[in-house]
C-alpha positions as CSV (number, residue, x, y, z in Angstrom):
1,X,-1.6,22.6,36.4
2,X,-2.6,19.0,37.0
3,X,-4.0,18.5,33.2
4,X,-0.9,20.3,31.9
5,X,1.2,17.4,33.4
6,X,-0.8,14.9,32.4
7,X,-0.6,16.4,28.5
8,X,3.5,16.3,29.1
9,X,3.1,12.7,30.8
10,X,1.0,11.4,27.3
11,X,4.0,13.0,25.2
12,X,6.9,11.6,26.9
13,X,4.8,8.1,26.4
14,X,4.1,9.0,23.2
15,X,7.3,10.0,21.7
16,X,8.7,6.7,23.9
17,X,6.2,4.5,21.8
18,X,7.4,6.0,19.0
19,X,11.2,5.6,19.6
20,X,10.4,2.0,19.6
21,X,8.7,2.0,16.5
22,X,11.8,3.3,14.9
23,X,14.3,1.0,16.4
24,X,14.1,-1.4,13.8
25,X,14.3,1.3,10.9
26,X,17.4,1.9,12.7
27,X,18.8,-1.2,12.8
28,X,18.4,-1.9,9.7
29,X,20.0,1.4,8.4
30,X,23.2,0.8,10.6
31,X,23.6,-2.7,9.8
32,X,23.7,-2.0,6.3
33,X,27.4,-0.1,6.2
34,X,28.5,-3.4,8.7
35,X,30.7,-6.0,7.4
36,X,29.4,-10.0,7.1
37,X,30.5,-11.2,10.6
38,X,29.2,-7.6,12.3
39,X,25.9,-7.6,10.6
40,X,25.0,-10.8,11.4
41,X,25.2,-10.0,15.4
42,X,22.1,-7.8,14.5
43,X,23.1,-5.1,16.9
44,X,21.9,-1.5,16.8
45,X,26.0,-0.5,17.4
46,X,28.1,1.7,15.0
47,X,30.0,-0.5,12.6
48,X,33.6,-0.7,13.6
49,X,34.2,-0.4,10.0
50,X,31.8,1.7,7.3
51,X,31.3,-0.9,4.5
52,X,29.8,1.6,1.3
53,X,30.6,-1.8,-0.9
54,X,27.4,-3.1,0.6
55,X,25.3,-1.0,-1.6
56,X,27.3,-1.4,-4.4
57,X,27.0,-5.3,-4.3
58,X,23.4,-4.3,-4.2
59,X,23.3,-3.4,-7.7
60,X,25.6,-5.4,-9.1
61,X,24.2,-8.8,-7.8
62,X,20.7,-8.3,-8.4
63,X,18.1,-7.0,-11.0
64,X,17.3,-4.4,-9.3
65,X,16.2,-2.1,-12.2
66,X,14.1,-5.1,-13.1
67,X,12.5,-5.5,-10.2
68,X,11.6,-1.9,-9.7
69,X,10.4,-1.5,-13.1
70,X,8.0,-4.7,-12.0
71,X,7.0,-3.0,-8.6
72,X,6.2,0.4,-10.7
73,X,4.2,-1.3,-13.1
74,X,2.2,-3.4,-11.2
75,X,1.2,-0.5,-8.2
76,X,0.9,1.7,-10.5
77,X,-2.0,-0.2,-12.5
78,X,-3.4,-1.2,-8.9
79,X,-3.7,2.5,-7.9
80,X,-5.6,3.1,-11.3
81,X,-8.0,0.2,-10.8
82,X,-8.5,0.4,-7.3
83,X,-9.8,4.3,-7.8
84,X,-11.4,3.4,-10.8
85,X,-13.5,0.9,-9.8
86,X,-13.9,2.1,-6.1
87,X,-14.9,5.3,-6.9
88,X,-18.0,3.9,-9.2
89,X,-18.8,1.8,-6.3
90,X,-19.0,3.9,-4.2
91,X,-21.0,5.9,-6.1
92,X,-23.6,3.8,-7.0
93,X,-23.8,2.1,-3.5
94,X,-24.4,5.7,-1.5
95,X,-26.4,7.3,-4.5
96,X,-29.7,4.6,-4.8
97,X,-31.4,2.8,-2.4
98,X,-31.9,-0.9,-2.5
99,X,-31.6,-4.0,-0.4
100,X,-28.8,-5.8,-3.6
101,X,-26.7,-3.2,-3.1
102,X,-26.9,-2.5,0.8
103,X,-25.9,-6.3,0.3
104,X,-23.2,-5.7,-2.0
105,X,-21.7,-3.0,0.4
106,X,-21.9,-5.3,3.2
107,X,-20.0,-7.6,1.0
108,X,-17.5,-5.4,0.6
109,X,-17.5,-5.1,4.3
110,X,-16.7,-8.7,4.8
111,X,-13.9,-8.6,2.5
112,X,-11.8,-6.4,5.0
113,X,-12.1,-8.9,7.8
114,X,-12.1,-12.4,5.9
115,X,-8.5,-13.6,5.1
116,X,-7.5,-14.2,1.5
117,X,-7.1,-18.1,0.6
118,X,-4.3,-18.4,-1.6
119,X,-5.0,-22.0,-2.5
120,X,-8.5,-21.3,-4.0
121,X,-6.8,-17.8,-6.0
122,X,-3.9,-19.7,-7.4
123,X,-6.6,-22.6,-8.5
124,X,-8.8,-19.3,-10.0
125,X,-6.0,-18.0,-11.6
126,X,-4.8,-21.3,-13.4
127,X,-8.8,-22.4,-14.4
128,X,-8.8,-18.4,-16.2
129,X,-5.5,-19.4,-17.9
130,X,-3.8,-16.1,-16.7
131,X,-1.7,-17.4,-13.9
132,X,2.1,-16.0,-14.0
133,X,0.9,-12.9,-15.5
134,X,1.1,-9.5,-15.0
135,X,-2.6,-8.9,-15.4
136,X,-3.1,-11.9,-12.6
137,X,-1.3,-10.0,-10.0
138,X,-2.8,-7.1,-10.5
139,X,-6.4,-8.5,-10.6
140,X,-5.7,-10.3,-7.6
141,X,-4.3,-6.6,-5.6
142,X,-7.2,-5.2,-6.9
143,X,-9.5,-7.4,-5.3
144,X,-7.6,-7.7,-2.0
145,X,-7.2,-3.3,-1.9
146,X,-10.8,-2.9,-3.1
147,X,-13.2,-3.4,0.2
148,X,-10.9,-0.8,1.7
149,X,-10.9,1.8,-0.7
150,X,-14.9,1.2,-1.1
151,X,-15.3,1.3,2.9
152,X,-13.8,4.5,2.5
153,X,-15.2,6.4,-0.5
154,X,-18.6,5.3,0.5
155,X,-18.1,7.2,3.9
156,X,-16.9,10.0,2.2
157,X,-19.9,10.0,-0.5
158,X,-21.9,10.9,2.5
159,X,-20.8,14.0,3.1
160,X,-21.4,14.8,-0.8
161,X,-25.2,16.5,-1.1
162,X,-27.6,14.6,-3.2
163,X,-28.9,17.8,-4.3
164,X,-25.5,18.6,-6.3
165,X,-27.1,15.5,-8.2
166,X,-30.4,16.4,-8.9
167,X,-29.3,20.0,-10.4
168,X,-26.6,18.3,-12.5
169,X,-29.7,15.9,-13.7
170,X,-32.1,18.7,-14.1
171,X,-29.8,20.6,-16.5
172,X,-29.2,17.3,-18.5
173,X,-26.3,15.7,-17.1
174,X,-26.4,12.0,-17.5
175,X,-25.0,9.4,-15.0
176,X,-21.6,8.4,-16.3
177,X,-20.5,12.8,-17.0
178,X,-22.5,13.5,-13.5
179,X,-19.9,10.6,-12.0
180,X,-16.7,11.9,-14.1
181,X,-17.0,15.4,-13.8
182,X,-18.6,16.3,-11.0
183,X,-18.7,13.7,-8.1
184,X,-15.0,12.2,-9.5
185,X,-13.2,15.8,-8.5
186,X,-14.8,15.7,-5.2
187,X,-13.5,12.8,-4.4
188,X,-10.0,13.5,-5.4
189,X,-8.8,14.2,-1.3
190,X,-9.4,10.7,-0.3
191,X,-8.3,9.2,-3.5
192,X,-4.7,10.6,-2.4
193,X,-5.4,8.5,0.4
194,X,-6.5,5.4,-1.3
195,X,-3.8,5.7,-3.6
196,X,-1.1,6.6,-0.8
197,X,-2.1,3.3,1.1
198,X,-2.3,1.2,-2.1
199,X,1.0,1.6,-3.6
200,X,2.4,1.2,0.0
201,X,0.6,-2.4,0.1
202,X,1.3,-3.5,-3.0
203,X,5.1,-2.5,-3.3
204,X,6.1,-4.0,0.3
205,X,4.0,-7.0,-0.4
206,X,6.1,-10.5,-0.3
207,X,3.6,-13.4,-0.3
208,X,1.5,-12.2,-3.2
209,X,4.3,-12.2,-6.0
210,X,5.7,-15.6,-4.3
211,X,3.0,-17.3,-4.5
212,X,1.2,-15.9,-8.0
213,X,4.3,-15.3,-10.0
214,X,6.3,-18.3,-11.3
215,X,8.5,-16.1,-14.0
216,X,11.4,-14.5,-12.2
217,X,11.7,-11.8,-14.5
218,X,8.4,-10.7,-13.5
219,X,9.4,-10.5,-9.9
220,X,8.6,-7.6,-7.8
221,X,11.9,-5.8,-5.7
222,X,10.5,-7.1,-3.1
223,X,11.3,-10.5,-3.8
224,X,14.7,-10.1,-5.3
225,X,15.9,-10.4,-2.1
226,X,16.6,-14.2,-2.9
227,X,19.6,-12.8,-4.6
228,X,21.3,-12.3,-1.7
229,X,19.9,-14.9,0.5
230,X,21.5,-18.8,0.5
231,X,21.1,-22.2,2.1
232,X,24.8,-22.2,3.7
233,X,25.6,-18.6,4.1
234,X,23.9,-15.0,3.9
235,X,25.6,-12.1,4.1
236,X,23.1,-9.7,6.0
237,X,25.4,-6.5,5.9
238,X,24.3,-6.6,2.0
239,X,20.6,-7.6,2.4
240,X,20.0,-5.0,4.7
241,X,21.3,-2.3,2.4
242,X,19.0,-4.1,-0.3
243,X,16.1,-3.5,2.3
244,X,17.0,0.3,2.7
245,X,16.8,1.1,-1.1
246,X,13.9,-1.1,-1.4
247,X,11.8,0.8,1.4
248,X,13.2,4.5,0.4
249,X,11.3,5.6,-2.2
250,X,8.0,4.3,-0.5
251,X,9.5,5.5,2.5
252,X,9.8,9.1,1.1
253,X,6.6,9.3,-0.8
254,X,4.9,8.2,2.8
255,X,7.1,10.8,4.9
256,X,5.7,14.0,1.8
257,X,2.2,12.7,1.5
258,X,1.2,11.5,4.8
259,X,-0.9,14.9,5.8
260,X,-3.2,13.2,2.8
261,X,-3.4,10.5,4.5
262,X,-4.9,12.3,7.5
263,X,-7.1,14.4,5.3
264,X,-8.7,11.9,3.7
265,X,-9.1,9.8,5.9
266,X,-10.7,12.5,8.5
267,X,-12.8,14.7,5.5
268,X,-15.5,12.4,5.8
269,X,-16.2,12.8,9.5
270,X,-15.1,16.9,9.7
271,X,-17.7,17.7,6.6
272,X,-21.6,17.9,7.6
């Protein structure tokens, strides 16, 4: 009886936690259909007055087809290099043995817990010419994403047997077809995952586009929010309806794919 408490006390705490976690989500969806003076109060309060027009300032002030076709383009190539080049990583990291690439991995290590410098990229990016560019951006996600998705795949390469390599070898397989069709399929629950947490980084990044990308019609969505935003007055009743069509679709792919997330992120540890 005692330990069937404390399960309902760690729910109650745990749904509380996550109540809180929402509140913001909230607030930002109710203060959305508010008017200019009620929105700015930030209040999590029913509008006195449901203001639809909010939304449709949204998309007549802003380029917000733009924008998303920037956000698409750019995660999307992301997702595709991060896997790409993860995957063949991890691959060659878990599959030979060597002290250069136990180093390399522990490399990649340090690259989830050392800041990125924005001052040294941006100097990077101008020296290589490409600065501005769509290619720049992406390089520069791709580098940021990859000690993550590396981390990962590595730990999930484990669980792969190496004799699945040696009978793919003995019957003639080479390296890059024992990589693309065998070892790439394997792979493909935690590259959900990779992918999942990728696009999610990338599309609700702000200081990555600001800083690399000096061509406003290259802008993400995220940072079309300047549309909206002034030096004397901002009306927040629209920027927060900007905010709820910029986090929905994420939002939704998130809410049908997260069991993906789990699984790939657990497969690792539940295979032996």
């Amino acid at each position: 009886m005692g330990k069937r408490w404390r399960l309902w006390i760690l729910e109650i705490i745990a749904i509380g936690l996550a109540c809180l976690i929402l509140i913001p989500f909230l607030m930002i969806v109710i203060n959305s259909f508010k008017g200019i003076r009620e929105s700015a109060l930030f209040g999590l309060s029913l509008p006195s007055e449901w203001q639809f027009t909010n939304y449709k300032e949204v998309f007549q002030q802003a380029n917000i087809l733009r924008g998303f076709k920037n956000s698409i383009l750019i995660s999307g190539l992301v997702v595709v290099c991060v896997n790409l080049f993860a995957s063949m990583a991890a691959f060659i990291i878990q599959r030979r043995d060597g002290r250069f690439l136990q180093g390399a991995y522990y490399m990649f290590i340090m690259g989830l817990i050392v800041p990125v410098s924005i001052v040294p990229t941006i100097k990077l990016l101008g020296d290589l010419h490409i600065k501005g560019t769509y290619f720049s951006l992406i390089m520069y996600y791709t580098a940021v994403l990859l000690p993550f998705a590396v981390f990962l795949l590595v730990g999930f390469m484990k669980s792969i047997p190496r004799e699945l390599d040696e009978a793919a070898l003995l019957e003639g397989c080479g390296y890059f077809r024992l990589y693309w069709q065998i070892i790439l399929p394997l792979l493909l629950t935690v590259l959900v995952t990779v992918s999942i947490v990728v696009m999610v980084s990338v599309w609700n990044d702000f200081f990555g586009p600001f800083y690399l990308m000096t061509d406003s019609t290259k802008w993400t969505i995220v940072l079309q929010i300047f549309n909206f935003v002034t030096m004397y007055s901002t009306n927040w009743g629209v920027v927060f309806a900007f905010m709820v069509i910029v986090i929905s679709p994420i939002l939704i792919i998130y809410l049908l794919l997260q069991r993906y997330i789990i699984d790939g992120l657990t497969a690792g540890s539940m295979k032996g």
